[in-house]
C-alpha positions as CSV (number, residue, x, y, z in Angstrom):
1,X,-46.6,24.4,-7.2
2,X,-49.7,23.8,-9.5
3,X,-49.5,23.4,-13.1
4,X,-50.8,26.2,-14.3
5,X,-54.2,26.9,-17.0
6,X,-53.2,25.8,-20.2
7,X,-55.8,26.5,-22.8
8,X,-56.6,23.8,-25.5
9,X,-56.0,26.8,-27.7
10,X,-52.5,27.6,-26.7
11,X,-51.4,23.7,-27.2
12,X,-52.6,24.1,-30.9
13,X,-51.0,27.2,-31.5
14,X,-47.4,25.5,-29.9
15,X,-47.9,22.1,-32.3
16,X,-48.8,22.2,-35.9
17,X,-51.5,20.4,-36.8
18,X,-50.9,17.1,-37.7
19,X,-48.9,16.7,-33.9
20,X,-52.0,18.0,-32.3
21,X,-54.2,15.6,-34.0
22,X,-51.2,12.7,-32.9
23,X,-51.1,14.1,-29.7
24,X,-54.9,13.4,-29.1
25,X,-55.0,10.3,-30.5
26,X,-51.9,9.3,-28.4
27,X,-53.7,10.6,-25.5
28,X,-57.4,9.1,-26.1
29,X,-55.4,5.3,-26.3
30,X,-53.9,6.4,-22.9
31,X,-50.6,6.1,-24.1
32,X,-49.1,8.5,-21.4
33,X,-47.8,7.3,-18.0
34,X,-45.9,7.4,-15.3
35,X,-46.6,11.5,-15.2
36,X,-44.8,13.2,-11.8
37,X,-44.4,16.9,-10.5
38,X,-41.6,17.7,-8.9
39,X,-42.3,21.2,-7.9
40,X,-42.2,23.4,-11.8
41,X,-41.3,20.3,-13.4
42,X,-42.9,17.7,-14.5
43,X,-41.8,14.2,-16.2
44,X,-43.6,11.7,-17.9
45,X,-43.9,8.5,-20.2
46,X,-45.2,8.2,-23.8
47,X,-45.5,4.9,-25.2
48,X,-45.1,5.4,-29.1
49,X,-43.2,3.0,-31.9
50,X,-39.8,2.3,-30.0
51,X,-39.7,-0.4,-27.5
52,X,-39.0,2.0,-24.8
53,X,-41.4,4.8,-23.9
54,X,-40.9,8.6,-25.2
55,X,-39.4,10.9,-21.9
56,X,-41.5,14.1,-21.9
57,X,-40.3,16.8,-19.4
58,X,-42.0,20.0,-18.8
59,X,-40.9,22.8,-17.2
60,X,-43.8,26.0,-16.2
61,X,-44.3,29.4,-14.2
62,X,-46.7,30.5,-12.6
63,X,-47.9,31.3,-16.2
64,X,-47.4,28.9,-18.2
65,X,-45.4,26.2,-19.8
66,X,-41.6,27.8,-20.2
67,X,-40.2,25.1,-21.7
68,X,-41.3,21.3,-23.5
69,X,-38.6,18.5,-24.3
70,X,-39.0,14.8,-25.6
71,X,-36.9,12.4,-26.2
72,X,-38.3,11.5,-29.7
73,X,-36.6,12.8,-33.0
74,X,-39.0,15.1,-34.0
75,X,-37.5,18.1,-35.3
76,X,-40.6,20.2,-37.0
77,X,-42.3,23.1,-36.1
78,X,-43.7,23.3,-32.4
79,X,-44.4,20.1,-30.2
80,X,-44.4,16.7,-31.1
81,X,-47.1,14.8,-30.8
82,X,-45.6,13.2,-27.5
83,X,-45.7,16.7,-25.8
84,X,-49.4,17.3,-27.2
85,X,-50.4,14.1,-25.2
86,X,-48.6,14.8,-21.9
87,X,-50.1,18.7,-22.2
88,X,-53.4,17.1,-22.7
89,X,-53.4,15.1,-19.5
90,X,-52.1,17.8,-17.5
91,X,-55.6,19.7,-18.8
92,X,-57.7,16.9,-19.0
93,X,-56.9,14.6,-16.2
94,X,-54.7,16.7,-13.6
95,X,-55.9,14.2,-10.8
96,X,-53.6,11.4,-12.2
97,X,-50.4,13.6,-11.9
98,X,-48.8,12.1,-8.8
99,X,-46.8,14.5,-6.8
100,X,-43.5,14.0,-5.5
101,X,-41.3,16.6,-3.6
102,X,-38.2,18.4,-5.1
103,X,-34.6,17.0,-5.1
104,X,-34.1,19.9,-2.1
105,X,-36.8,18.3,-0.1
106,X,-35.8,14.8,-0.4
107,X,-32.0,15.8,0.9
108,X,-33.3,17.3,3.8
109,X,-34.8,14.7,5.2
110,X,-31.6,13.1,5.1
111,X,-28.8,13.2,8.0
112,X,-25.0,13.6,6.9
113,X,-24.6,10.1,7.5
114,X,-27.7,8.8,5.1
115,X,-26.2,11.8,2.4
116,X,-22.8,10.0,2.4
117,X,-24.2,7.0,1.8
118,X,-26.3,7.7,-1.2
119,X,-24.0,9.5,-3.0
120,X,-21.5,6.5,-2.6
121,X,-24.5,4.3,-3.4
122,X,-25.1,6.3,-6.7
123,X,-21.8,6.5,-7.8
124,X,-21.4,2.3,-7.5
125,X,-24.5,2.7,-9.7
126,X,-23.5,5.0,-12.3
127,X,-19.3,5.6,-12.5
128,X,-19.3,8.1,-14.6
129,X,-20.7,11.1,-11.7
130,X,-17.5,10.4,-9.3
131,X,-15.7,12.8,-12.3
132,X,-18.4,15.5,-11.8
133,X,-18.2,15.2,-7.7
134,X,-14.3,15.8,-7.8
135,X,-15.2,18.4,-10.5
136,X,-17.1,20.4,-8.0
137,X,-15.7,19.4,-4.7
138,X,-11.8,20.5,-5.8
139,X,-12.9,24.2,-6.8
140,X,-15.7,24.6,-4.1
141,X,-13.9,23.1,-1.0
142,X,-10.4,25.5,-1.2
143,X,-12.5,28.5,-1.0
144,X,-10.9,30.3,1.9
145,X,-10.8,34.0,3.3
146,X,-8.2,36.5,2.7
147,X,-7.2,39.1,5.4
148,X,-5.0,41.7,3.8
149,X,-4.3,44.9,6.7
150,X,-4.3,47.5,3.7
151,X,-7.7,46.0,1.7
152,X,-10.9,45.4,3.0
153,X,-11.4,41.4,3.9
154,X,-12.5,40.2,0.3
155,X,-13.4,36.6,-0.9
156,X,-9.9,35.0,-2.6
157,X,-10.1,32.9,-5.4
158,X,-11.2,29.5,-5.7
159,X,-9.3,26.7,-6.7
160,X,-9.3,27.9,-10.7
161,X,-7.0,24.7,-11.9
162,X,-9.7,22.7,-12.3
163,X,-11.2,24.8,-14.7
164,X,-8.6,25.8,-17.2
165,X,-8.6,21.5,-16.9
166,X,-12.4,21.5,-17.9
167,X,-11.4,23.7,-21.1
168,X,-8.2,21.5,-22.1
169,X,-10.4,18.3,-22.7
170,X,-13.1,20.5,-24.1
171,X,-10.2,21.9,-27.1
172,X,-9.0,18.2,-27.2
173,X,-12.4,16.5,-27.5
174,X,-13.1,19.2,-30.3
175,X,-9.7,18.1,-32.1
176,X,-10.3,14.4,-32.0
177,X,-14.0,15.2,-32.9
178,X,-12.8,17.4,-36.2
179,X,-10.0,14.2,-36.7
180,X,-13.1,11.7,-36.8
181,X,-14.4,13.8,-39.7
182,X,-17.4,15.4,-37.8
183,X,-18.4,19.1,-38.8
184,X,-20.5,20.2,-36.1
185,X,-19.1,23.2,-33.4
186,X,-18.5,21.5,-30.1
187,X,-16.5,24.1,-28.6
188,X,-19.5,26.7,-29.0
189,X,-21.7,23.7,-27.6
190,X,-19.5,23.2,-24.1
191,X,-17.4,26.1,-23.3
192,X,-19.7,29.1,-23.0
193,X,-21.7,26.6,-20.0
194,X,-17.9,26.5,-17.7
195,X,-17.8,31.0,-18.7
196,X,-21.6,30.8,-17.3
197,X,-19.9,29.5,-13.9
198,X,-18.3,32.9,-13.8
199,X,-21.1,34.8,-14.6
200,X,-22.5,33.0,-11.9
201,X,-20.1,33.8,-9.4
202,X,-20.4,37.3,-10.4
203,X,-24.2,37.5,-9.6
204,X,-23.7,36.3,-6.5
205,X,-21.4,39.0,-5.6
206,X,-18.0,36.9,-5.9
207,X,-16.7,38.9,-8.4
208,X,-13.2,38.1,-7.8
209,X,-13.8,33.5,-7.5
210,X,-15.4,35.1,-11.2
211,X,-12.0,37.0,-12.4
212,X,-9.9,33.8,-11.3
213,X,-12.3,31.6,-13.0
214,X,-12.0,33.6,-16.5
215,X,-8.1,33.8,-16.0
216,X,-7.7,30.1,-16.2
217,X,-10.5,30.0,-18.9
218,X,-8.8,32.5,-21.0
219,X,-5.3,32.1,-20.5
220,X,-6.2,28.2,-21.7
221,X,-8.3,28.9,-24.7
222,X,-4.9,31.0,-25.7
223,X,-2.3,28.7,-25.0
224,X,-4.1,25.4,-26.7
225,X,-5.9,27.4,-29.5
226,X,-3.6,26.5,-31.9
227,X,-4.4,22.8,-32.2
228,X,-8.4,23.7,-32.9
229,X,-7.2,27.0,-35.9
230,X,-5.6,24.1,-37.8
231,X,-9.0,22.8,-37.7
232,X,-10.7,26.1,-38.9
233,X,-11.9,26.8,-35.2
234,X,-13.2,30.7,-35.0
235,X,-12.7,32.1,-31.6
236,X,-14.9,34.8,-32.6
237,X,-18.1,33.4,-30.2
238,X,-16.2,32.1,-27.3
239,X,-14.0,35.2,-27.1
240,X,-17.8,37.7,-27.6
241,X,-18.8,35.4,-24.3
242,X,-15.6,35.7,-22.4
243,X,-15.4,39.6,-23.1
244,X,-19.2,39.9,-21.5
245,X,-17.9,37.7,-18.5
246,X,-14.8,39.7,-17.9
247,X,-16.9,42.9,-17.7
248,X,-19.4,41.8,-15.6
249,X,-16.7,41.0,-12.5
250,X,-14.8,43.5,-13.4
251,X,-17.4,45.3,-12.6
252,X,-19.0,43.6,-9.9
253,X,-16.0,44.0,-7.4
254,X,-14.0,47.0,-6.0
255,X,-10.4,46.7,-7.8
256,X,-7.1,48.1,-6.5
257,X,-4.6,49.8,-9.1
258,X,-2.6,46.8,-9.0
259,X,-5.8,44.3,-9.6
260,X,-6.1,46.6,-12.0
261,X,-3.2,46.8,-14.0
262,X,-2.5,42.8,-13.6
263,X,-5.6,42.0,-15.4
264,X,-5.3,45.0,-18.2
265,X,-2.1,43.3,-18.5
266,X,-2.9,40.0,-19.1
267,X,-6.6,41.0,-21.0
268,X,-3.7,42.9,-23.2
269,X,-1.2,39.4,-24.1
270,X,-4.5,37.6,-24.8
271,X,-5.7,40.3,-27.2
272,X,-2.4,40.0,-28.7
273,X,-2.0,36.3,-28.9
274,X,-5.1,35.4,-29.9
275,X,-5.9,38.3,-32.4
276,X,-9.0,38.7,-29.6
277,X,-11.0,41.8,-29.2
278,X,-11.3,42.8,-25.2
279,X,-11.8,46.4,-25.6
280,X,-15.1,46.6,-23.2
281,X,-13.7,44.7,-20.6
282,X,-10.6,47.1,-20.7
283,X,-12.9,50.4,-21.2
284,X,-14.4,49.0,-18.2
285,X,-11.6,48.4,-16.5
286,X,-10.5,52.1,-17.2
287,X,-13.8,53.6,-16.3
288,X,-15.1,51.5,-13.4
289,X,-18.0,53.6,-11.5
290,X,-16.0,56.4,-11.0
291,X,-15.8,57.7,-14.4
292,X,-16.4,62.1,-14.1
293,X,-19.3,62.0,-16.7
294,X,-20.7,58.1,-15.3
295,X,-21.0,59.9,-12.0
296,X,-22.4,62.6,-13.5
297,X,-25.2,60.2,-15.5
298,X,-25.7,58.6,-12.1
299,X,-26.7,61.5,-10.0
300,X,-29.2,62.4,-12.4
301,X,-27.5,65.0,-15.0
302,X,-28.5,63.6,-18.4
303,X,-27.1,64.8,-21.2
304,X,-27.1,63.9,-25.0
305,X,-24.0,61.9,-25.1
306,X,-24.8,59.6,-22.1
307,X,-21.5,58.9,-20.3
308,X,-19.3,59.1,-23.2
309,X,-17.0,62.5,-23.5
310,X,-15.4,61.2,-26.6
311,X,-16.1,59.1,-29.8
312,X,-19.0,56.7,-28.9
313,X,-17.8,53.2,-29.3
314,X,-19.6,49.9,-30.6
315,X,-20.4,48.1,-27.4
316,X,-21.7,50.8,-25.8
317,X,-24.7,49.2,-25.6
318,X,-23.4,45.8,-24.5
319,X,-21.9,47.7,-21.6
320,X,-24.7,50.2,-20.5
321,X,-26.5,46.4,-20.4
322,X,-24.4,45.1,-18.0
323,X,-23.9,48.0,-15.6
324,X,-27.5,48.0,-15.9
325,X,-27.9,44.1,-14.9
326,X,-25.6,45.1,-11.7
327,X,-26.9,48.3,-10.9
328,X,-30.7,45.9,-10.7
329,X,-28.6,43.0,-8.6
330,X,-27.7,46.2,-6.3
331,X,-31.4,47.2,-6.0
332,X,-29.8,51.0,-6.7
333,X,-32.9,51.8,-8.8
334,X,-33.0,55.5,-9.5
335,X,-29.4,55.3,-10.8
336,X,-30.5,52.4,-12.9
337,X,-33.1,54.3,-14.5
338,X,-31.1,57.5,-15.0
339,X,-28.5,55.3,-16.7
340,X,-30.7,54.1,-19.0
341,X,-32.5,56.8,-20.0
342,X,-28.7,58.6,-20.6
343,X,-28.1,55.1,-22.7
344,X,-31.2,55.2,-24.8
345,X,-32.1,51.9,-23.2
346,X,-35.8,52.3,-23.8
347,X,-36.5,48.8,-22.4
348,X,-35.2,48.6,-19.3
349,X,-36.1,52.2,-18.6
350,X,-39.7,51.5,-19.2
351,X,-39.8,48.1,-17.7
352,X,-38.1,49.0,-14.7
353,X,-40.8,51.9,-14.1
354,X,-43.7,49.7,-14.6
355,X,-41.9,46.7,-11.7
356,X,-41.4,49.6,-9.3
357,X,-45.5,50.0,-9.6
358,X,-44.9,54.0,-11.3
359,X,-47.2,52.6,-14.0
360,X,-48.3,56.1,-14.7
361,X,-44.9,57.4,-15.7
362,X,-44.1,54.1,-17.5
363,X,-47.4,54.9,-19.9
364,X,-46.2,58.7,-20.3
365,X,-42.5,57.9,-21.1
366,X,-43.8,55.4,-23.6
367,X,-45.8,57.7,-25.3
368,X,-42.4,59.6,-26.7
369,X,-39.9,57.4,-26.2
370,X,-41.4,53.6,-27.3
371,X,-40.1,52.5,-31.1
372,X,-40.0,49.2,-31.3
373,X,-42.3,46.0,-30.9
374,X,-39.9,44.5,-28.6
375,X,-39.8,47.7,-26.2
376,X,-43.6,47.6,-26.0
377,X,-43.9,44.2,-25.3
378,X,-41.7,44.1,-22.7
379,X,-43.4,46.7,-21.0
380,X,-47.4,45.5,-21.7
381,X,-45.9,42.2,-20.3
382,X,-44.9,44.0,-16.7
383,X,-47.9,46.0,-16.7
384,X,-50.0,42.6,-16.7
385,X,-47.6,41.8,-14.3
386,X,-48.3,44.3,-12.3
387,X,-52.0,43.5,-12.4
388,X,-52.7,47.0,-15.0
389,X,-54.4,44.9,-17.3
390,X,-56.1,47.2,-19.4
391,X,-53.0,50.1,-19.4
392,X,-51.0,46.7,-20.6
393,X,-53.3,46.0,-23.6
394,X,-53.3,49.8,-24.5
395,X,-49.1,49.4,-24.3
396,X,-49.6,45.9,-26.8
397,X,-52.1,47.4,-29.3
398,X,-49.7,50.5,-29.6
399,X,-47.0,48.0,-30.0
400,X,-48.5,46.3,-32.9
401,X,-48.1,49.4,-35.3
402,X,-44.5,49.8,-34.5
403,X,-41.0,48.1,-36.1
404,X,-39.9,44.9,-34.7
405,X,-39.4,41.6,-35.7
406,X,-41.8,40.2,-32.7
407,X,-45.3,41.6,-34.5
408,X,-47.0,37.3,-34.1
409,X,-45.8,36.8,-30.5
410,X,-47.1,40.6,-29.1
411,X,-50.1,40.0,-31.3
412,X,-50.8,36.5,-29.6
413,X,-50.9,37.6,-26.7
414,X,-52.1,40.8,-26.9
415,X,-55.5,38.5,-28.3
416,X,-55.2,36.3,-25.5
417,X,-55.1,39.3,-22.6
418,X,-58.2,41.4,-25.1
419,X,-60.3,38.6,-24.3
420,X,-59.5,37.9,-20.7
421,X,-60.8,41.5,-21.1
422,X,-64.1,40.9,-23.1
423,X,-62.5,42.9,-25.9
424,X,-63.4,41.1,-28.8
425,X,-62.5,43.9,-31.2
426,X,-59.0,44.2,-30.0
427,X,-58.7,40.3,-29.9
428,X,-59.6,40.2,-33.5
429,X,-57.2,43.1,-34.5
430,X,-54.4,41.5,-32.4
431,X,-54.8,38.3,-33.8
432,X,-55.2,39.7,-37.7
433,X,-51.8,41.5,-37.1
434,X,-50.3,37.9,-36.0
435,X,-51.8,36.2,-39.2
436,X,-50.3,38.7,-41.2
437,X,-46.9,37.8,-40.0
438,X,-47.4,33.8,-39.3
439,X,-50.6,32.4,-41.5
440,X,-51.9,29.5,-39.5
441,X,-55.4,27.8,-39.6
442,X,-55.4,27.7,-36.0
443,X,-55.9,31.5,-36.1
444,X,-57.6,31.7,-39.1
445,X,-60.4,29.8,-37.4
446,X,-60.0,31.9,-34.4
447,X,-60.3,35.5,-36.4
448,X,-63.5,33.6,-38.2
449,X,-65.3,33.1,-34.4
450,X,-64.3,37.1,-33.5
451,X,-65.7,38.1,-36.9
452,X,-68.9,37.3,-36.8
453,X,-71.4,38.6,-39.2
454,X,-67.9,40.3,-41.1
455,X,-66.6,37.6,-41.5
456,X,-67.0,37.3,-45.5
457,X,-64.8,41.0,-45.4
458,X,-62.3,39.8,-43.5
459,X,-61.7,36.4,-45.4
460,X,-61.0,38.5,-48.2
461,X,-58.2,40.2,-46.6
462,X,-56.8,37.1,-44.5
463,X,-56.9,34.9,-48.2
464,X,-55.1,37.8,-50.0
465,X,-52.3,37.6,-47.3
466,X,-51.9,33.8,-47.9
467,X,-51.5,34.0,-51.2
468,X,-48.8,36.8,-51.8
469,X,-47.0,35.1,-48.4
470,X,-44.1,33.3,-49.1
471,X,-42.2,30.5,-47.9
472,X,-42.2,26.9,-48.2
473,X,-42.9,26.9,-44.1
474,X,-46.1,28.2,-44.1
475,X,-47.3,25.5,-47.1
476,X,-49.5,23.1,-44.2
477,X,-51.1,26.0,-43.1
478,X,-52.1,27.5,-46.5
479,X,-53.3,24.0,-47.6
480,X,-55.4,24.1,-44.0
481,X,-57.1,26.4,-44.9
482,X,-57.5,26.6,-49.1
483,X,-58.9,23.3,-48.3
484,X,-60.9,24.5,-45.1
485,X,-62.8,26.7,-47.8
486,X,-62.7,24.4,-51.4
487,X,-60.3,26.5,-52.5
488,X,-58.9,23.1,-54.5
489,X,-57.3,25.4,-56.9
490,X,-55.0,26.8,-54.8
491,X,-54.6,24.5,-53.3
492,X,-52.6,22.4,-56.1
493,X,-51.0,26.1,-57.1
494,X,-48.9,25.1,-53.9
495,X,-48.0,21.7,-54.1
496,X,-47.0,21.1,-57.8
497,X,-43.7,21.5,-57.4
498,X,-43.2,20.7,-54.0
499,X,-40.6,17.7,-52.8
500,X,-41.8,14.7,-52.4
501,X,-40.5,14.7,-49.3
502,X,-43.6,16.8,-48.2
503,X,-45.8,13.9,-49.6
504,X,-48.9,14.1,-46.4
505,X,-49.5,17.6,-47.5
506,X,-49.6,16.6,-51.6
507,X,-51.6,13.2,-50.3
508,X,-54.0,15.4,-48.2
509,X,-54.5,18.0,-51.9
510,X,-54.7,15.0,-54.0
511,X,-57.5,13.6,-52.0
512,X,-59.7,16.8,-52.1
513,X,-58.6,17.4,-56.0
514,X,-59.6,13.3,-57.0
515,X,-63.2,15.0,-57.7
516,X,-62.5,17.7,-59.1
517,X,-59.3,17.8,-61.2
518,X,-58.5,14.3,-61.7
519,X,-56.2,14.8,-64.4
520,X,-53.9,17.0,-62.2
521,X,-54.0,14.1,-59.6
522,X,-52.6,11.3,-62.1
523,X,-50.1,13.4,-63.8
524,X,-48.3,14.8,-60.5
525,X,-48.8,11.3,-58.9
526,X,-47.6,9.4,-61.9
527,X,-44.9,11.5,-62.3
528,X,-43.7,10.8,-58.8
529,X,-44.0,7.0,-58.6
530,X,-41.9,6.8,-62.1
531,X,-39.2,8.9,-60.6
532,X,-39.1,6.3,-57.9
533,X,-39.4,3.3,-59.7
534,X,-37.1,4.4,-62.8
535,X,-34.3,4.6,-59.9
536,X,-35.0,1.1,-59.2
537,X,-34.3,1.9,-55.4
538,X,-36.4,-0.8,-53.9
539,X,-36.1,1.0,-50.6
540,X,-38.4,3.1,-51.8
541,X,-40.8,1.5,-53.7
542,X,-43.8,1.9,-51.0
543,X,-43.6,5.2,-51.6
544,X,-44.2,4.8,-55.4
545,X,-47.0,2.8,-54.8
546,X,-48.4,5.5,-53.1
547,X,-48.5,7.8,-55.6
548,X,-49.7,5.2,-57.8
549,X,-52.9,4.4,-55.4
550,X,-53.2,8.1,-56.0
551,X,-53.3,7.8,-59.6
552,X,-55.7,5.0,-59.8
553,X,-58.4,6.7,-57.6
554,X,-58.6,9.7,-59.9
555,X,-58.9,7.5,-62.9
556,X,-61.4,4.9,-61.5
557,X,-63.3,8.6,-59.7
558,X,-62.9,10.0,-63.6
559,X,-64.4,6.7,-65.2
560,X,-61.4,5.8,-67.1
561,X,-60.9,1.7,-65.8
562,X,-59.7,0.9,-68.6
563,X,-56.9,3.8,-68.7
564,X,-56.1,2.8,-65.4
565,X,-55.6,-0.9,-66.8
566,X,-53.7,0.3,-69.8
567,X,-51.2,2.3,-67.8
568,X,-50.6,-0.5,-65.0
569,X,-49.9,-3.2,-68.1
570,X,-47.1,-0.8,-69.1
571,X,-45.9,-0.7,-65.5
572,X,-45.9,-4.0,-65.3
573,X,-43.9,-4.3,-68.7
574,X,-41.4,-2.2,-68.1
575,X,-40.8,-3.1,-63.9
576,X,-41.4,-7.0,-64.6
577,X,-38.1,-7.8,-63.1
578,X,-38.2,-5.4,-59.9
579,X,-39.9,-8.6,-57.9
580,X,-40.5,-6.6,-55.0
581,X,-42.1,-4.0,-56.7
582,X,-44.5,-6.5,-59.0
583,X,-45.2,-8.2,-55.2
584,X,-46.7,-5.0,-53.4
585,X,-48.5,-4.2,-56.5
586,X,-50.4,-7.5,-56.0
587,X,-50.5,-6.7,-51.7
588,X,-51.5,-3.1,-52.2
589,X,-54.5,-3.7,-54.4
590,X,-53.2,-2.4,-57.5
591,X,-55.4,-4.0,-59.9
């Protein structure tokens, strides 16, 4: 699979600046190696501070990239500058990528003989995966066919012991972690991954490997939940997860009144017993597909309450979701969309027309029944799918004047399709409607290109929306672009009073404001380095200088040497004993 076009302009948009500009530099010194594809993924090498190169994997679509990890500790908006490099190969130099095939393709060149062998080989290398091989060999390996004379011949369960064995260690870990005096949640970090087993059976038609799965899941999380309450554990996530799960086979597989009333038994003691809430696996159990009014719904006959007689509950739509998701798996289409049109599931009603290629009836449903960004994004994003481009940007520019909490990401990429389409009016709306919602400089400088000759109009607008936008996360950008047009002013408006821990961005103001408001430049940088050194943390005295080597360039760039002098004296007098301090003063030019 190639990697596919990534635009110089989306890697910008996906890194803030300062990573991009990182990223290039990283890349120009050729500090990326070691880059292979292995079908959608790709892996590669960054050499950076550590002794040990960065790990950069990629994953990608058809599309684009779907998802970006490194193995750095950069935790700021978008990619690190690692990711910025690798990304920049990948457009720059995709020749150098060496190709190598996919885990699938190496096994099959294998015989059962050569298999055996490595996986003995790996495990004398690396211990630790003989746990994960009996892990999967003693619940896959006992899976075994049931012949009962009065039921058809069904899948039995697998081996589930292993499992509810998998959650024990889980609880325990979490209790010895809590002992150790850590406050993170690990329980809501492992757990829901063994539930996703079941879910998985369930997909693939097993629903009853799924219901033995969740019995040993549940019945363990209620026996051993104790231990984690005294530790203030809240069963509130993992019990949403397992109620979903439940559903789902319960749904996916044709139950017998005694299935049935063995698991609406048990579904009952755990409610019980672990003050749980399983009231849509147990409406579900109930109702199954043969509900009177679900029928109904399914053969077409939509009525205002949906396939509820009585008192609509909470998870209605939860479970209207996940008959939906089956009804899909099922390829029963027509009863999927009269289900969710009966459900008011706008979405997947007008998604599901546009993928069956009834584009037509997609854009006239959406004209009455599309309300939210999300709805209209979803379906612009199967309509480009679907190859109706210019029906997909009418959908996305619709879209932008609804509600929704998705008004950047439809507006990027509603820009990004107008211009495939030579629509530079509708890129430049698009991309105005992002700004308003996400200020970055990136864009700014992209709506000043679609301008043109209205540009000075629409600066206007765009600066009023930076300054009445709020938010200490959008400060880099502002500064971008106050700076971008000598707006110096404002420039200092937003770094005053900003932490020193943001100190690039009030280095990067001071340096533009040395000219032209020197005073403000010694006061805020003076007042910073004396913070620091009053401390008398010598840990952090480089940063003190720093401000310092602020302070003296706006009073050597003011004419006042002699201020400057008269200032560093006092220092001097009042720090003489900090030695380190006195020694970078002399190393750091501080005369």
């Amino acid at each position: 699979m190639s990697i596919p076009k990534i635009s110089e302009f989306t890697i910008r948009r996906n890194a803030n600046t300062k990573s991009f500009q990182r990223g290039e530099v990283y890349y120009e010194a050729g500090a990326v190696t070691a880059l292979t594809q292995r079908s959608h993924q790709l892996q590669a090498e960054v050499e950076g501070s550590e002794a040990r190169p960065y790990r950069v994997s990629l994953s990608f679509d058809e599309q684009s990239v779907t998802s970006a990890n490194c193995t750095c500790a950069y935790n700021f908006d978008g990619w690190c500058k690692h990711i910025v490099a690798t990304i920049l190969v990948c457009v720059r130099q995709p020749e150098i990528i060496e190709q190598r095939p996919t885990l699938e393709q190496l096994l099959d060149s294998l015989d059962h003989l050569q298999t055996q062998r490595l996986v003995q080989e790996l495990v004398a290398r690396y211990p630790q995966l003989i746990e994960a091989i009996d892990h999967h060999v003693s619940w896959t390996i006992d899976a075994v066919t049931k012949q009962q004379s009065v039921k058809p011949v069904r899948l039995t369960s697998i081996n589930s012991k292993p499992f509810g064995q998998q959650v024990r260690q889980i609880l325990r870990d979490a209790v010895r972690y809590w002992e150790d005096g850590y406050e993170d949640d690990p329980i809501s970090e492992e757990l829901p991954s063994v539930i996703q087993t079941a879910v998985d059976f369930s997909e693939r038609g097993d629903g009853y490997s799924a219901i033995a799965i969740l019995e040993a899941i549940t019945s363990t999380c209620v026996e051993n939940w104790d231990d984690v309450a005294e530790y203030g554990g809240d069963n509130d996530e993992i019990v949403g997860e397992l109620n979903h799960a439940w559903c789902e086979a319960i749904l996916s597989v044709e139950l017998t009144p005694e299935e049935k009333v063995d698991i609406q038994v048990n579904l009952e003691a755990w409610q019980d017993e672990w003050s749980a809430d399983f009231g849509m696996s147990l409406e579900a159990l109930h109702q199954g597909w043969d509900e009177p009014a679900l029928v109904s719904v399914l053969e077409g006959n939509i009525t205002e309450r949906g396939v509820w007689e009585g008192e609509v509950p909470d998870y209605a739509d939860d479970l209207a979701l996940i008959r939906l998701k089956i009804l899909e798996r099922q390829e029963r289409y027509e009863e999927y969309l009269y289900l969710a049109s009966a459900e008011g599931q706008t979405q997947q009603y007008l998604t599901m027309l546009g993928r069956l290629g009834r584009v037509e009836e997609a854009i006239e449903a959406a004209q009455t029944e599309m309300n939210s960004i999300e709805e209209a994004f979803a379906l612009a994003k199967t309509l480009a799918e679907q190859g109706s481009l210019q029906q997909a940007l009418d959908i996305a520019l619709s879209g932008l004047k609804l509600p929704g909490n998705s008004q950047y990401e439809l507006g990027i990429w509603t820009s990004d399709l107008a211009l495939e389409l030579d629509n530079r009016e509708a890129g430049l709306s698009a991309t105005k409607a992002a700004f308003q919602v996400k200020p970055s400089f990136f864009d700014y400088q992209k709506i000043e290109e679609l301008a043109g000759d209205n540009w000075e109009s629409v600066k206007i607008d765009l600066l009023k929306t930076i300054r009445t936008f709020g938010g200490w996360e959008t400060a880099s950008a502002k500064i971008d672009i106050f700076l971008h047009e000598g707006l110096i002013d404002d420039a200092i408006a937003i770094v005053t009073e900003l932490s020193s821990y943001y100190s690039e961005l009030i280095h990067r103001v001071m340096n533009a404001a040395i000219p032209y408001n020197p005073d403000w430049v010694i006061a805020n940088a003076r007042r910073r380095a004396e913070k620091i050194m009053d401390r008398g943390k010598a840990e952090y005295y480089y940063y003190a200088v720093e401000w310092l080597k602020k302070a003296r360039a706006a009073y050597l760039e003011s004419g006042r040497k002699a201020d400057w002098s008269s200032y560093r004296a006092t220092l001097v007098q009042s720090h003489a004993r900090k030695r380190k301090l006195m020694e970078m003063f002399k190393q750091r030019g501080m005369e």
